[in-house]
C-alpha positions in Angstrom: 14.8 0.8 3.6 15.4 -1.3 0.7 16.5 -0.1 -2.7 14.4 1.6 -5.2 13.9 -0.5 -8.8 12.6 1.8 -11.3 10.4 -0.7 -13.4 9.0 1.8 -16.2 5.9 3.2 -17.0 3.2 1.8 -15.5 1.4 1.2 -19.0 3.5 -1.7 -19.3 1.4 -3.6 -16.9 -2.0 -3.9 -18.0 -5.0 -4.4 -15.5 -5.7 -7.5 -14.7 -1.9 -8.9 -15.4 0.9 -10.2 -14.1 4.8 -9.9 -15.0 8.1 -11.4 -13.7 10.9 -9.6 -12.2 13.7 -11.1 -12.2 16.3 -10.8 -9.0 19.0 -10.0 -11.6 16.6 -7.1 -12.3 15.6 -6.4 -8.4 18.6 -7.3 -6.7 16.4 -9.2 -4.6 17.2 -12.9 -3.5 14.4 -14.6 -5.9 12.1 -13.4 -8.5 9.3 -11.3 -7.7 5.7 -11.3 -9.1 4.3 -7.9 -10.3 0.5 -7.6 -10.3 -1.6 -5.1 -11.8 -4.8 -5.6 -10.1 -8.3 -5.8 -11.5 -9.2 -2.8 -9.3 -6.3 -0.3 -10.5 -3.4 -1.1 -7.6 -0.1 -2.3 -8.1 1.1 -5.2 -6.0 4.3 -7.7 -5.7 4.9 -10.7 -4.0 7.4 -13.5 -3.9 7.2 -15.5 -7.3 6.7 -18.9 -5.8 4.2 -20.4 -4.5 4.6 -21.7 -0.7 3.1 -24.8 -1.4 5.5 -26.0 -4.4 8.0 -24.0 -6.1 5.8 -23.1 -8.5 6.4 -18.9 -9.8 3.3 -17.1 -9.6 3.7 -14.5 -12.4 2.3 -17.4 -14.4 -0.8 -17.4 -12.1 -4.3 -15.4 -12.8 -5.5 -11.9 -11.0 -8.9 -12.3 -9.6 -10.1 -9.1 -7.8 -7.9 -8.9 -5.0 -5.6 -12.2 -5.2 -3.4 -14.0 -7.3 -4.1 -17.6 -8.2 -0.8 -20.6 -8.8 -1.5 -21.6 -11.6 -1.0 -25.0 -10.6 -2.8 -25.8 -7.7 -5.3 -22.4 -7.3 -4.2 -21.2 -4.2 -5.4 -17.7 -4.1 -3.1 -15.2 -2.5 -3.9 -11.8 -0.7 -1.9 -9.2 -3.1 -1.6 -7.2 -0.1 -0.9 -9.3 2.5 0.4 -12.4 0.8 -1.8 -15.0 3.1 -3.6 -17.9 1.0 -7.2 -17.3 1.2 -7.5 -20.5 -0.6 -5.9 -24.7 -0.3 -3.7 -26.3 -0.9 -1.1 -23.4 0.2 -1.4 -22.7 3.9 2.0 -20.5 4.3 2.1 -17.0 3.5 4.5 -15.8 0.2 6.5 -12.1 1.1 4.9 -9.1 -0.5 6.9 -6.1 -1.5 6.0 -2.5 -1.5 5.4 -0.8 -4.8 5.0 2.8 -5.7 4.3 4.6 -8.4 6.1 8.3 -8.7 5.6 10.3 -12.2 4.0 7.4 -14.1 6.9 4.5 -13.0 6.5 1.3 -11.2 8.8 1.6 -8.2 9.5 -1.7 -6.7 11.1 -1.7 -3.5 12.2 -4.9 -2.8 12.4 -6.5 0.8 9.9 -3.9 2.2 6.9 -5.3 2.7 3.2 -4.2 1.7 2.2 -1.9 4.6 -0.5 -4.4 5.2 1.2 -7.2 5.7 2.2 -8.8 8.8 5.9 -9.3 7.7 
């Protein structure tokens, strides 16, 4: 299993929004997206998009997705799969807990519903 990142409360992170972390931060190999999502969950997912190396912590929650803010490709938050063009590839998610009010990121485990 991967190592734990205690991010901080999870008031931090309003519904709906989306912040950076940075591999400095997550000792992961590139930055990671961190999505609060418009029905309560907390997700994470590579922070670039597979169809240009755009990061998606600039992108928009929509229900269940994340949208590049360049293109619009819609990604699963759970699974990372584009439901949407131009991106056809799939970004890596990352599991995330939450454990006494703290967002615990654990980078390079993968959302259990994702077909890593």
């Amino acid at each position: 299993m991967s190592a734990r990142v205690d991010l901080g409360p999870t008031d931090q992170l309003p519904e709906g929004e989306v912040m950076q972390v940075t591999a400095d931060t997550s000792g992961h190999s590139g930055d990671i997206a961190l999505v609060h999502a418009e029905e309560g969950g907390f997700y994470a997912l590579d922070d670039e998009c597979s169809h240009e190396a755009v990061p998606l912590s600039g992108g928009f929650v929509e229900e269940d997705t994340l949208e590049c803010p360049k293109h619009a490709s819609a990604f699963c938050l759970k699974t990372g799969v584009p439901e949407t063009l131009p991106a056809i590839s799939p970004v890596k998610t990352h599991l995330v807990t939450v454990e006494d009010g703290h967002l615990i990121l654990h980078p390079g485990t993968p959302h259990p519903e994702a077909n890593s």
